[in-house]
N, C-alpha and C positions, 0 to 999 in steps of 0.2 A: 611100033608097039605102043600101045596104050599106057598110059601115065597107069601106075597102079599107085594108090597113094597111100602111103603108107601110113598106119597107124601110130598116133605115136602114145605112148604110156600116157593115160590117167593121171594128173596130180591127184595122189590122194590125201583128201582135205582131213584133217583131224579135225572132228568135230568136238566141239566145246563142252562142257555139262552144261544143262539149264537148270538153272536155279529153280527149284517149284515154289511160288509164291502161296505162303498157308491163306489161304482164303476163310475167316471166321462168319459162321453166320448168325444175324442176331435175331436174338427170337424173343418175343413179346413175352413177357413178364406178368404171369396173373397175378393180380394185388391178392396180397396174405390177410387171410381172417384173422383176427385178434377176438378169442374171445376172453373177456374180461371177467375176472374170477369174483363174488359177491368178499369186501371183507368184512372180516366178523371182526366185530370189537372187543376187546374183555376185559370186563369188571377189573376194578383194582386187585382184587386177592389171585386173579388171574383160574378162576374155577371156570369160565364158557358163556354162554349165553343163559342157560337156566340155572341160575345158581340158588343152589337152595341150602348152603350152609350158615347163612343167619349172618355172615359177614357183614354187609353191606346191607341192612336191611332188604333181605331181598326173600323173604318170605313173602307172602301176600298176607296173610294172617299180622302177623308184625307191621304191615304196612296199614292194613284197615284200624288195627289198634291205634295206632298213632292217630287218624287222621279222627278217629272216635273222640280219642281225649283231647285233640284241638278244637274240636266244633266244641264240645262243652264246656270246655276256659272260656271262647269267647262266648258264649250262649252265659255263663254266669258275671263277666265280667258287665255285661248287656244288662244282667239283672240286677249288678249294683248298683250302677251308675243310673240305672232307669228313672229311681227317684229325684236324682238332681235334675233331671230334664222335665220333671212331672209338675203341672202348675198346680195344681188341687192333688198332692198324695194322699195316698190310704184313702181315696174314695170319700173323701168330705165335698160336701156341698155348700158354696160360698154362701153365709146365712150373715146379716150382719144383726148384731143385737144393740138395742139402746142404753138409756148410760140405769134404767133401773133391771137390765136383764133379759127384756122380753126381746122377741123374734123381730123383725122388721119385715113385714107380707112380702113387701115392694121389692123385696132383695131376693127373694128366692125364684130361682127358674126354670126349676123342674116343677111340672105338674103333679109329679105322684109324689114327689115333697110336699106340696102343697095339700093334698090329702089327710095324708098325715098328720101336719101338722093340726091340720080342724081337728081331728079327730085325738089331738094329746094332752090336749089342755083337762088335767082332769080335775085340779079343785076351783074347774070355770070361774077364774078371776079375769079372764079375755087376756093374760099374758102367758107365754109358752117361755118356760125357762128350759133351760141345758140339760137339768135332769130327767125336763116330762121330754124332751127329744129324744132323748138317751133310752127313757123307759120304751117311748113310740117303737124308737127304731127296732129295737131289742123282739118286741113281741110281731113288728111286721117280719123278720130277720126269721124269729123261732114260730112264725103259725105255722099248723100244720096245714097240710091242703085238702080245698073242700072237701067232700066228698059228691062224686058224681050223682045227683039223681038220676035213678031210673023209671 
């Protein structure tokens, strides 16, 4: 007879749990837009950006006033002081006169002074005193103007 071979029982294995490993996956990160708010600033009295309650000089009117009556402080201060820096004020012409009165030609350097003068001396004693200048001036000052020939 033939060997029959016998079977013999299976160990059966207890199988263990496996642990399942969590697997994370990383995923690329789009960069975050910022966007950036404009900020507003506000006035001391805290009214906004158009503030038109007169607070803070913030009229425009109010503003022009103001900068109206500084130009003209310094615009009059300009006018006082102008004579101190003036070498010949009030529009006099440096004439010098000799020790009896008369004019000195040699001293005078405007030409249409010069005119003038010839033409002041009027009780022609060939000396021009302060008063015949005075009268000169006076009447070259008040001529009236030609009249145009046609």
């Amino acid at each position: 007879m033939a060997k029959k071979a016998i079977k013999k029982p299976a160990k059966k294995t207890v199988a263990k749990p496996v642990a399942k490993k969590t697997v994370t996956k990383r995923t690329a990160r789009k960069p975050v837009k910022t966007v950036a708010t404009p900020v507003v600033e506000k006035t001391a009295c805290a009214c906004g950006e158009h503030c038109h309650c007169c607070c803070c000089r913030g009229h425009r009117f109010l503003r022009l006033g103001i900068k109206v009556i500084l130009i003209c402080v310094v615009f009059m201060c300009g006018m006082a002081v102008a004579p101190l820096f003036m070498h010949n004020g009030n529009g006099h012409h440096p004439m010098k006169f000799d020790d009896n009165g008369c004019v000195i030609l040699e001293s005078v350097t405007c030409p249409k002074m010069l005119e003038v003068i010839a033409t002041a001396d009027e009780d022609a004693n060939g000396c021009v005193t302060h008063q015949e200048i005075r009268a000169a001036k006076h009447k070259m000052h008040h001529a009236e103007p030609a009249a145009d020939a046609e």
